[in-house]
N, C-alpha and C positions, 0 to 999 in steps of 0.2 A: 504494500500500500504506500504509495506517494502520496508526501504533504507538501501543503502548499508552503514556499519560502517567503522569509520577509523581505519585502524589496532593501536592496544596501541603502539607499541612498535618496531623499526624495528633496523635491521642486520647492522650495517657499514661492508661494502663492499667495494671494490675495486672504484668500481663505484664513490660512494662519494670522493674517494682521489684522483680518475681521477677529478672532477667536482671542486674539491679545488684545483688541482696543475693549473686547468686551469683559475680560478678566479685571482689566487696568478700570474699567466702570464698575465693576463690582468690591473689588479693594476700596476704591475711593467712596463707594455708599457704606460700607463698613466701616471705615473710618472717618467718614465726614459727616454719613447722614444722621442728623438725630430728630427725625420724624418717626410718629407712632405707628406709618406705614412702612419703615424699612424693612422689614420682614415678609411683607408683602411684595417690595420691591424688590429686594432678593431674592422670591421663588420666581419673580418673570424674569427675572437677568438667569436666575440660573438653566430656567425654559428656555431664554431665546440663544443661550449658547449649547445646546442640547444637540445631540445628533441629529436630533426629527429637524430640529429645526436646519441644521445645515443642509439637511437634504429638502429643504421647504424653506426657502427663502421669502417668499412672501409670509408665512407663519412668522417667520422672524421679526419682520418688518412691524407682527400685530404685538408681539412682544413686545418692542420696542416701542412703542406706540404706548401702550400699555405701564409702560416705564415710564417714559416721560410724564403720561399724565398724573401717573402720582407722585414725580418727583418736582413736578411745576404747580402741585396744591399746596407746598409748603415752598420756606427758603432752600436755596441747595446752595452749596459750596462752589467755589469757582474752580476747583480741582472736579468735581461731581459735573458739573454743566460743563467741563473740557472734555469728559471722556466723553458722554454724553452723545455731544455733538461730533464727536472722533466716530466713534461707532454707528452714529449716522450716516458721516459722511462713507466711511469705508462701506456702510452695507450699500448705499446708494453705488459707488462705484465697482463693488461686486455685481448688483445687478446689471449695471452699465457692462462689464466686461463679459459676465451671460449673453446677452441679447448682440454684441458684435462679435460673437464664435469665440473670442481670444482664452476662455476658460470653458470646460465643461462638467 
């Protein structure tokens, strides 16, 4: 019986900089946020970096969506509004690189 090997060596990709802006947003709501919904906030950060969701980019997109709006019902930190808006922007330009063939 052959098994499968692990590839040696793989691609950084868009991908991983989306899955690190979104770590880098979840440290930052752990140590910055002190709203009574962080906990709330952390199970959709921890959903929208979830495998379902990498393979469902638009799901991500509700996550995140989802996020923001309960992290724009209170004050947020200016470290918390950088990732934020980091992971915004990187998922918006994930989808951009989907739709013109350059990732699949």
């Amino acid at each position: 019986m052959a098994f499968n090997k692990e590839p040696d060596g793989y691609v950084k990709t868009i991908f991983s900089d989306l899955q690190g802006s979104w770590q880098n947003l979840r440290h930052a709501v752990v140590e910055h946020a002190d709203s009574p919904d962080r906990e709330r906030v952390l199970l959709h950060i921890d959903e929208g970096m979830s495998w379902e969701s990498v393979r469902n980019l638009l799901y991500m997109r509700q996550c995140l969506l989802l996020v923001r709006n309960l992290l724009i019902q209170g004050e947020v930190s200016d470290e918390v509004a950088f990732w934020l808006e980091d992971v915004s922007r990187l998922l918006d330009e994930t989808l951009q690189a989907l739709r013109e063939g350059e990732i699949n």
